[in-house]
C-alpha positions as CSV (number, residue, x, y, z in Angstrom):
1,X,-41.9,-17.2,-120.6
2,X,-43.5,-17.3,-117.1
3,X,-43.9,-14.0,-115.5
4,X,-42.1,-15.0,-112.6
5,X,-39.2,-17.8,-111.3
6,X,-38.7,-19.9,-108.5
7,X,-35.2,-19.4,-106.8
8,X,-33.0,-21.1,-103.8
9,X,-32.2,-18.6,-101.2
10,X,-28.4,-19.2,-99.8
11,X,-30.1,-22.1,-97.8
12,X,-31.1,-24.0,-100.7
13,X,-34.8,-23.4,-99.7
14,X,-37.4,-22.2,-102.6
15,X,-38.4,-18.4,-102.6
16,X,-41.2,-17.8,-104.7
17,X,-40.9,-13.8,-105.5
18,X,-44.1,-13.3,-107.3
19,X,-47.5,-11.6,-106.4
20,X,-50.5,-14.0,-106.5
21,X,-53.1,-14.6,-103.6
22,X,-51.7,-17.5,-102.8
23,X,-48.4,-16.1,-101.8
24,X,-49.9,-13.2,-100.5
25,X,-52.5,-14.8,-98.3
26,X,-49.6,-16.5,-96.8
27,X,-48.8,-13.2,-94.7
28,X,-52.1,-12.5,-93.7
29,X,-52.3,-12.6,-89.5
30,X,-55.0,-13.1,-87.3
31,X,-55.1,-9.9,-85.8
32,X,-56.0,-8.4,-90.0
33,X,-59.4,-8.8,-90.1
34,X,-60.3,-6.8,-86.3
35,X,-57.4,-3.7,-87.6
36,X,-58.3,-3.3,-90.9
37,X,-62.4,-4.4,-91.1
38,X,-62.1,-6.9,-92.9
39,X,-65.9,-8.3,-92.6
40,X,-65.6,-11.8,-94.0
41,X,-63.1,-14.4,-95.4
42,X,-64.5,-13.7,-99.1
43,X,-64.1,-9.9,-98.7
44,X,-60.6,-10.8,-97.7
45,X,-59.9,-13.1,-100.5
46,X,-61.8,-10.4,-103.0
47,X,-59.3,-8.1,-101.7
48,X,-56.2,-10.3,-102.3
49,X,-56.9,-11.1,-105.7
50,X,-57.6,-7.5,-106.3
51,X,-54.4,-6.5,-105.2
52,X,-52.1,-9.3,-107.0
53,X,-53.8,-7.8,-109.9
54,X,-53.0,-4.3,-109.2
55,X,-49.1,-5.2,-108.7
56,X,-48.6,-7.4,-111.5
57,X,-50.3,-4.3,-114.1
58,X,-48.0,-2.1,-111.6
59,X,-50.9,-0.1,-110.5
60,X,-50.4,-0.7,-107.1
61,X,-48.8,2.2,-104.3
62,X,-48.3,1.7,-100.8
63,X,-50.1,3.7,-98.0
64,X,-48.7,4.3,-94.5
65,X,-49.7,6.4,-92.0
66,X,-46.4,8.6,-90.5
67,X,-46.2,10.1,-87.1
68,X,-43.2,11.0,-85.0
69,X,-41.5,9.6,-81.4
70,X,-39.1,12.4,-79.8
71,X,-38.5,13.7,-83.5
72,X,-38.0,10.1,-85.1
73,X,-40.4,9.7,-88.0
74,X,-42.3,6.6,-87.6
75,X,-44.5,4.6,-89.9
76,X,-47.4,2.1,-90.5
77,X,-48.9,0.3,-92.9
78,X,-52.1,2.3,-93.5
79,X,-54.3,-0.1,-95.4
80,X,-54.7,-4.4,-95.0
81,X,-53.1,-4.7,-98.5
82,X,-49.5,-2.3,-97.7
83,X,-49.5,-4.6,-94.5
84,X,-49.4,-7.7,-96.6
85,X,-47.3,-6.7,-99.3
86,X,-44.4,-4.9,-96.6
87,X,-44.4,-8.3,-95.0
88,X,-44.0,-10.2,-97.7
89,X,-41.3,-7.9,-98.8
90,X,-39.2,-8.1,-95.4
91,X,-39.9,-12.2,-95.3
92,X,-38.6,-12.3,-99.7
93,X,-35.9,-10.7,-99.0
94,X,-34.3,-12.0,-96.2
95,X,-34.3,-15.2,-97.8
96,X,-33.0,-13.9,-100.9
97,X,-30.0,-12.0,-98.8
98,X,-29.9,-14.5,-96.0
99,X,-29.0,-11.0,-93.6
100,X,-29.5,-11.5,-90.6
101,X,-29.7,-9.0,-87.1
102,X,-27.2,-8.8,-84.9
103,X,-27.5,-11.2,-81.6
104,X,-27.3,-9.0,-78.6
105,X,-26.9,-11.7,-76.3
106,X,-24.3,-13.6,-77.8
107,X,-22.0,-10.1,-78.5
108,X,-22.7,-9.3,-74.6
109,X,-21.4,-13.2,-74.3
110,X,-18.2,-12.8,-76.5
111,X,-17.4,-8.8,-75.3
112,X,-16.9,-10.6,-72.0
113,X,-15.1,-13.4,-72.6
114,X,-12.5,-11.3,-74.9
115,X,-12.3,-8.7,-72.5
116,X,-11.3,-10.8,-69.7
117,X,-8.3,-12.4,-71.8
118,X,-4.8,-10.9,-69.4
119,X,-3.3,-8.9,-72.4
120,X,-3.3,-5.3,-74.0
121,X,-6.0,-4.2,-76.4
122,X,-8.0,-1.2,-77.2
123,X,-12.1,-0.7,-77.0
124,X,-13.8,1.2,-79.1
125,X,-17.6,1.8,-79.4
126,X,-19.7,4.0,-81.8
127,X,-23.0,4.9,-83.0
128,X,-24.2,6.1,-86.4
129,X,-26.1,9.6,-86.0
130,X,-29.8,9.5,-86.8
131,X,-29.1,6.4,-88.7
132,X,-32.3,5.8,-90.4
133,X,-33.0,9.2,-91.2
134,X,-29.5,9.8,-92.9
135,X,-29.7,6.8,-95.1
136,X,-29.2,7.6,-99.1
137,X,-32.3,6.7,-100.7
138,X,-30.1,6.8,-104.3
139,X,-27.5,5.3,-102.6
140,X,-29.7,2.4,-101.0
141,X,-31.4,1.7,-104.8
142,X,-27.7,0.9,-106.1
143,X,-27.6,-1.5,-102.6
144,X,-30.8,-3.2,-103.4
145,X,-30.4,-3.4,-107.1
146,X,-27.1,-5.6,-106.3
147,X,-28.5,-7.9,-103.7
148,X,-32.7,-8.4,-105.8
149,X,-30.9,-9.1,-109.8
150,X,-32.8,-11.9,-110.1
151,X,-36.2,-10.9,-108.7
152,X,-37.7,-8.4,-111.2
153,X,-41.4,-8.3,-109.0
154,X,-39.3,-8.0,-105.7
155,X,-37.0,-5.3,-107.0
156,X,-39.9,-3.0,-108.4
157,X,-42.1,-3.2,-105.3
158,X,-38.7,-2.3,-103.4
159,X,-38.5,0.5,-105.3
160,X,-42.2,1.7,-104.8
161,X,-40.9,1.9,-101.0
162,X,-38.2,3.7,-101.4
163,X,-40.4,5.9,-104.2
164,X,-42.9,6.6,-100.4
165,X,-39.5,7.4,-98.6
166,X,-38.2,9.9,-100.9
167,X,-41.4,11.6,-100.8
168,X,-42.3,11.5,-97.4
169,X,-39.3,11.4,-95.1
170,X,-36.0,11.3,-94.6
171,X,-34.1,8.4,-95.2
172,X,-36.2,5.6,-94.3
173,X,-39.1,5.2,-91.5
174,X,-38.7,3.0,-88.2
175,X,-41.9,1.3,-87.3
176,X,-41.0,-0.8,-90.2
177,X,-39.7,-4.3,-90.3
178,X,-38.0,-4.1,-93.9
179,X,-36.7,-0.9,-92.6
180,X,-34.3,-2.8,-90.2
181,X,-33.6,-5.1,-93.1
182,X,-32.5,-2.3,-95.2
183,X,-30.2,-0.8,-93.2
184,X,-28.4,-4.1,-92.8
185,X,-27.5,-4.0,-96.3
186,X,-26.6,-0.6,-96.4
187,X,-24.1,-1.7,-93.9
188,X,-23.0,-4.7,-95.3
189,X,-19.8,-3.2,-97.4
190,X,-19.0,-1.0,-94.4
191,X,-18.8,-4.3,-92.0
192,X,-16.8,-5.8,-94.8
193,X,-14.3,-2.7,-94.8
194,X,-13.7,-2.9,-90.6
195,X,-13.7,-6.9,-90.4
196,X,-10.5,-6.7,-93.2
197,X,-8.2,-3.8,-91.3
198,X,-5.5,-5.5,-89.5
199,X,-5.5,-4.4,-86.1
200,X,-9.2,-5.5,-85.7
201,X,-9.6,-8.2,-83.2
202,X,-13.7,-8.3,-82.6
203,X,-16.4,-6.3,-84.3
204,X,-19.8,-6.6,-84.0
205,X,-22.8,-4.2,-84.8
206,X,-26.2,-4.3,-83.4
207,X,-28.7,-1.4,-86.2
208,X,-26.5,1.6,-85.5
209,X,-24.4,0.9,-82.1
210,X,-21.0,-0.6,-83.1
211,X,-18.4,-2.4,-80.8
212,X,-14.7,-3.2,-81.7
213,X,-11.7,-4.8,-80.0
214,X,-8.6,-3.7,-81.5
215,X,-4.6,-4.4,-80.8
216,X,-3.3,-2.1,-78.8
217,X,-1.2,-0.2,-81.6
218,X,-4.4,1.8,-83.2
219,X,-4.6,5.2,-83.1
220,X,-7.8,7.0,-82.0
221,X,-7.6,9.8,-85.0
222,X,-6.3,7.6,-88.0
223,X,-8.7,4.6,-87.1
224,X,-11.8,7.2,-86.5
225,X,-11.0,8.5,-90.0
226,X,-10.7,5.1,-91.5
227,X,-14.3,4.3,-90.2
228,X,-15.7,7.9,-90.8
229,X,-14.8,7.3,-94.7
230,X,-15.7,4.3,-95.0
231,X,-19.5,4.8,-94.1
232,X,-21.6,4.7,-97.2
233,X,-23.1,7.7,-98.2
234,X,-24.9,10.1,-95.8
235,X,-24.0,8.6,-92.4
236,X,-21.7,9.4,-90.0
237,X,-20.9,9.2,-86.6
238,X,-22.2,10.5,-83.2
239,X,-19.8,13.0,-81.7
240,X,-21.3,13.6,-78.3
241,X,-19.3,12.6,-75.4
242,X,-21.6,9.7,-74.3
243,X,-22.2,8.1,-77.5
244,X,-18.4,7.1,-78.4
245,X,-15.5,5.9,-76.6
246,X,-11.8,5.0,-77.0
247,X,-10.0,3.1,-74.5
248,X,-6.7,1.5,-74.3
249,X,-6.5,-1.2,-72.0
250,X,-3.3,-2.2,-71.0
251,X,-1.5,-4.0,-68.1
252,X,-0.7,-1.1,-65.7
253,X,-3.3,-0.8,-63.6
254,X,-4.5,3.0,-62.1
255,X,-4.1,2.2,-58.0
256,X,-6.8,5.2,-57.7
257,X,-9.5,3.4,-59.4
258,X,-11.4,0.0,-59.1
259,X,-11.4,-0.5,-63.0
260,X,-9.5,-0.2,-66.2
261,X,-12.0,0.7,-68.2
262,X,-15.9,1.1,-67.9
263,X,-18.6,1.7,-70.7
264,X,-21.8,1.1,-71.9
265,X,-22.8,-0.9,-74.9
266,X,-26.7,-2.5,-75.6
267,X,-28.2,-0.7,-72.1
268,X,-25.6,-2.8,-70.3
269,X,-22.6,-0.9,-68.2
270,X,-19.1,-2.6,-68.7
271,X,-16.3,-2.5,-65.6
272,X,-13.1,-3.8,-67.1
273,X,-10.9,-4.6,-64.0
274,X,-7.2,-5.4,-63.1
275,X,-5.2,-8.6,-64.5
276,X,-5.0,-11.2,-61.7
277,X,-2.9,-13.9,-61.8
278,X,-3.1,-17.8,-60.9
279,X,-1.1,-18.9,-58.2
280,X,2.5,-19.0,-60.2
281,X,1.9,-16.0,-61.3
282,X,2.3,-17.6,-65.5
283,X,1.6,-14.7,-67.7
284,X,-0.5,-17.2,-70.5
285,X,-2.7,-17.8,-67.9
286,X,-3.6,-14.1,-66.4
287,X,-6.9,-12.6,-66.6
288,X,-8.7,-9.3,-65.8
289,X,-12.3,-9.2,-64.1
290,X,-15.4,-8.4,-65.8
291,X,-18.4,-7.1,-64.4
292,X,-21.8,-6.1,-66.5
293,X,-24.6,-4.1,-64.9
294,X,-27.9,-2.4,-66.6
295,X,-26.3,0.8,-67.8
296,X,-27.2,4.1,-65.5
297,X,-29.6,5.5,-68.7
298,X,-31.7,2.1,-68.2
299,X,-31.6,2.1,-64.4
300,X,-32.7,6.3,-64.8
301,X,-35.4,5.0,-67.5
302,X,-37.6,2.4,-65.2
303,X,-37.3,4.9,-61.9
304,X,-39.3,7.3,-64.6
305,X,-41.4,4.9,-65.5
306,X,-42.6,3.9,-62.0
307,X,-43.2,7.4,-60.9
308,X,-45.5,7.5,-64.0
309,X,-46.9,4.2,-62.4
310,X,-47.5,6.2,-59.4
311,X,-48.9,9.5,-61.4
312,X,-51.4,7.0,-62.8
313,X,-52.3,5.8,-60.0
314,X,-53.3,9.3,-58.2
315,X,-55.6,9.5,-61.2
316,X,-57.4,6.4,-61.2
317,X,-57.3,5.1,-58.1
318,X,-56.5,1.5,-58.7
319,X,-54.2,-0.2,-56.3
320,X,-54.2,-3.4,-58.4
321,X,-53.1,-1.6,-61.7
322,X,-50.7,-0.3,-59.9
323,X,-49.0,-3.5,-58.4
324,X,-49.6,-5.2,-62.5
325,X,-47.5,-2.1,-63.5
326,X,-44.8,-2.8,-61.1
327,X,-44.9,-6.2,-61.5
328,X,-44.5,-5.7,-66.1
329,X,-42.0,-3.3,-65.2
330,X,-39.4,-5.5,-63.2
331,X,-40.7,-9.2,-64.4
332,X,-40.0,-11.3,-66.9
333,X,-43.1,-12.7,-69.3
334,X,-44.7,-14.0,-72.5
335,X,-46.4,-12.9,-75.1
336,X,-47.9,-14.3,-78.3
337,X,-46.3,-11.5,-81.0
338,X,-49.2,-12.2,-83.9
339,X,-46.8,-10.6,-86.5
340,X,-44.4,-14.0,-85.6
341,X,-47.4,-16.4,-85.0
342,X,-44.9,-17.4,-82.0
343,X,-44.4,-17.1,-78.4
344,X,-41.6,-14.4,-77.0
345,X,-39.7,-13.6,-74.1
346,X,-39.6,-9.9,-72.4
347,X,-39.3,-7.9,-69.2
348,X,-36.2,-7.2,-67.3
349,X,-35.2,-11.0,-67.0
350,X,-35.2,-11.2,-70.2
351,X,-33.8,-8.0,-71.3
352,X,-30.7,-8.1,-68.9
353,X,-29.5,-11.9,-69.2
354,X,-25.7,-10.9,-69.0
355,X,-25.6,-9.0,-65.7
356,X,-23.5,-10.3,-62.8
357,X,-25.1,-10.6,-59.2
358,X,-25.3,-9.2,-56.5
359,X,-26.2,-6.1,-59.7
360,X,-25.6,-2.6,-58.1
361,X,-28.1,-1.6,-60.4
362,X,-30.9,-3.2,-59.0
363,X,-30.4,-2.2,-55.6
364,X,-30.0,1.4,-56.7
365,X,-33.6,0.6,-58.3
366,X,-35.2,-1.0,-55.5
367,X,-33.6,1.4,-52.9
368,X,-35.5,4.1,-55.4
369,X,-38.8,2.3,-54.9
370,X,-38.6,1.8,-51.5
371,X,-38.1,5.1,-50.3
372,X,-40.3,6.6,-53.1
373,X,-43.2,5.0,-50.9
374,X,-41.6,5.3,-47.7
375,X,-39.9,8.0,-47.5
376,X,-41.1,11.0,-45.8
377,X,-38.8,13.1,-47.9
378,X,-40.0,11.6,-50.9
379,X,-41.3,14.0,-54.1
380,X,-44.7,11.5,-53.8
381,X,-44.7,11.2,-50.0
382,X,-47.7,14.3,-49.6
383,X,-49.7,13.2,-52.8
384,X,-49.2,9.7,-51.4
385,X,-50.7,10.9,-47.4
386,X,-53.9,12.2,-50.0
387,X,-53.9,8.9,-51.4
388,X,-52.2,6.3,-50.1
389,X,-51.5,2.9,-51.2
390,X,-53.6,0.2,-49.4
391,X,-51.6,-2.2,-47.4
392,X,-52.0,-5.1,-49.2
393,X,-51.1,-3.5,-52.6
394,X,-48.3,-1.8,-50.9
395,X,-47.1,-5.1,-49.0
396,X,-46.7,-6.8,-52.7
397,X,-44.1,-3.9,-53.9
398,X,-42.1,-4.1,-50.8
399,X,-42.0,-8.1,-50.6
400,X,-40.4,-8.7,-53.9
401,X,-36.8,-8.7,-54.1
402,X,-35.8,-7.5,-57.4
403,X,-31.8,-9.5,-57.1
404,X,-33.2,-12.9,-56.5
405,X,-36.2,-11.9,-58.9
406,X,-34.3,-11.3,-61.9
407,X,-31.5,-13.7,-61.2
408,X,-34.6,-16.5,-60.8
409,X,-35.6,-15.2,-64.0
410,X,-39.6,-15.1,-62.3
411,X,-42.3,-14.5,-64.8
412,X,-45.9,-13.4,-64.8
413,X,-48.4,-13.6,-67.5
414,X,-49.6,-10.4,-68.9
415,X,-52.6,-10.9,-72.0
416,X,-51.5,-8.5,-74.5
417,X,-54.5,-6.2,-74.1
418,X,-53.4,-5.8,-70.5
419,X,-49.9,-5.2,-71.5
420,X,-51.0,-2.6,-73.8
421,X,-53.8,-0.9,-71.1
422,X,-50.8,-1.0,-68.3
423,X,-48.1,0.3,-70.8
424,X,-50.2,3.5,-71.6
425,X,-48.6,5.6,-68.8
426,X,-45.2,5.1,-70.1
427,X,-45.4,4.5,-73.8
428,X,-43.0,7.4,-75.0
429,X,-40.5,7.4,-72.4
């Protein structure tokens, strides 16, 4: 008997599960050899075979290296091998489960179009409390053991992850790809559980931040109880007053207020305004007004990130870093992601495709950078007398106008080791 088989995945394409250097060497990346020394294409075909070896005697453990951002435990592969085998792992089992992420642009898309239908309904958005780090690791095996039946080799190294987790964290670690994998099909009997109730009329999920549109019958304290139990074990939800709400939307309209409703969902702020009516005034036909901005928290977050800018600027003295900074920080641009071997979009064109224009949120931003430079009031404006801004440098800010910027969806090219040098300032905030 062979020690391993060849199965479809729910595409009908071949998934071979086992650990040789062939299918190993098929998740080595370029970038492999400068991170983890490997000196020659024999040492890194010596090391290959040494480590299909070590998994298929089961001799092999994985090594990361653990740190922490703002109190979330984060981890990396620590050695060349754990690199290649956790991304052979993520890349197996995705085409053995054929899960998927979440879309963020196309929920943003459908949110809006539902939300503009001329009828009652409720809103309701959640999020799952520390998400990764409440996660079952008992709980998770049963998951796993369900969805990997037929891959034996898959199914063990699986459980040497989870082995790491249970030893070294709680829950499991961000940082990792087959991290975000895992929590989908932790999730996967929950979603099932919402999709079926009755009243539901859209649900979508994006990792741990969860939208629904339901009738306008539910009630907030039965329907928060029906989603509260049907969490799988060791999750639940976030009870701070910015991180749910519940909103019935219906067709009397508040005179004292310009919307019927307005949240934020995916760093994008929701205004959910008043039915209008064609001329004839037929009820089929009525519709509200939508508008979707860059949530407040995102607008707050890039203001800190340019006064950073500025801090690092007071240290080093470069004008043109300074302009590349602002530029990355309110662009759009390319990048080659290695771990893809493909090109991808990023910046704040490409983050924010959804928002309406003339965006309040923009202005607010570029009213911020203007009179962080200008102003004589200004926290900077005395630092700024000590070191000011050349002309040129400064002309460049002040030119670009950040509406017709992002709505042009302008770009810049950044090389990753610039992106990487410029980002330094800013990294954790």
């Amino acid at each position: 008997m062979p020690p391993y088989t060849k199965l479809s995945n729910k595409n009908g394409a071949m998934l071979d599960p086992s650990f040789s250097h062939k299918t190993l060497s098929a998740f080595v990346i370029k970038t492999d050899s400068a991170k983890f020394g490997l000196a020659s294409e024999e040492i890194k075909n010596l090391r290959l075979n040494l480590l299909a070896q070590k998994i298929n005697e089961d001799r092999y453990s994985l090594r990361f290296s653990k740190s922490s951002v703002n109190g979330r435990p984060i981890a990396q592969p620590a050695t060349f091998e754990s690199a290649v085998v956790m991304r052979k792992l993520d890349h197996d089992l995705k085409k053995l489960t054929g899960i998927k992420q979440a879309d963020r642009t196309r929920i943003i898309r459908r949110m809006k179009i539902l939300m503009a239908e001329g009828i009652p309904y409720t809103i309701v958005r959640l999020d799952i409390r520390k998400f990764y780090q409440t996660i079952n690791i008992d709980a998770l095996r049963k998951c796993l053991i369900s969805a990997t039946r037929t891959t034996y080799s898959l199914r063990r190294m699986l459980d040497r992850f989870l082995n790491w987790c249970s030893e070294n964290c709680d829950g499991i670690p961000a940082g990792v790809s087959l991290s975000g994998l895992l929590s989908e099909i932790y999730l996967k009997e929950f979603d099932s559980k919402v999709l079926a109730h009755p009243e539901l009329r859209f649900y979508a999920r994006f990792v741990d931040d969860i939208i629904m549109i339901t009738s306008p019958n539910v009630e907030r304290t039965s329907f928060f109880d029906f989603l509260q139990t049907s969490l799988p074990q060791g999750l639940e939800f976030n009870t701070e007053p910015n991180k749910h709400y519940f909103k019935k939307v219906n067709n009397n309209f508040d005179k004292n207020s310009d919307y019927c409703a307005k949240f934020d969902y995916l760093g994008y702020c929701f205004h959910v305004g008043k039915i209008i009516n064609p001329p004839g005034g037929a009820f089929r036909s009525a519709f509200r007004v939508v508008k979707i901005d860059i949530s407040k928290k995102k607008i707050e977050k890039r203001k800190r990130k340019f006064i950073l800018s500025l801090r690092a600027y007071l240290k080093d003295h470069d004008s043109q870093k300074l302009v590349r900074r602002y530029l990355l920080l309110n662009s759009g641009y390319e990048f080659f992601d290695q771990s893809r071997s493909s090109k991808r979009r990023a910046g704040l064109c490409n983050t924010y495709p959804e928002i309406d224009f003339p965006s309040e949120g923009l202005s607010e931003l570029q009213n911020f950078y203007h009179a962080t430079l200008l102003s004589p009031r200004s926290s900077f404006a005395a630092r700024l007398r000590l070191a000011p801004v050349p002309r040129a440098q400064k002309k460049q800010i002040l030119a670009l106008n950040l509406q017709r910027h992002v709505e042009m969806k302008l770009h810049f090219n950044f090389s990753i080791s610039e992106m990487i040098q410029l980002n330094r300032c800013w990294r954790h905030v």
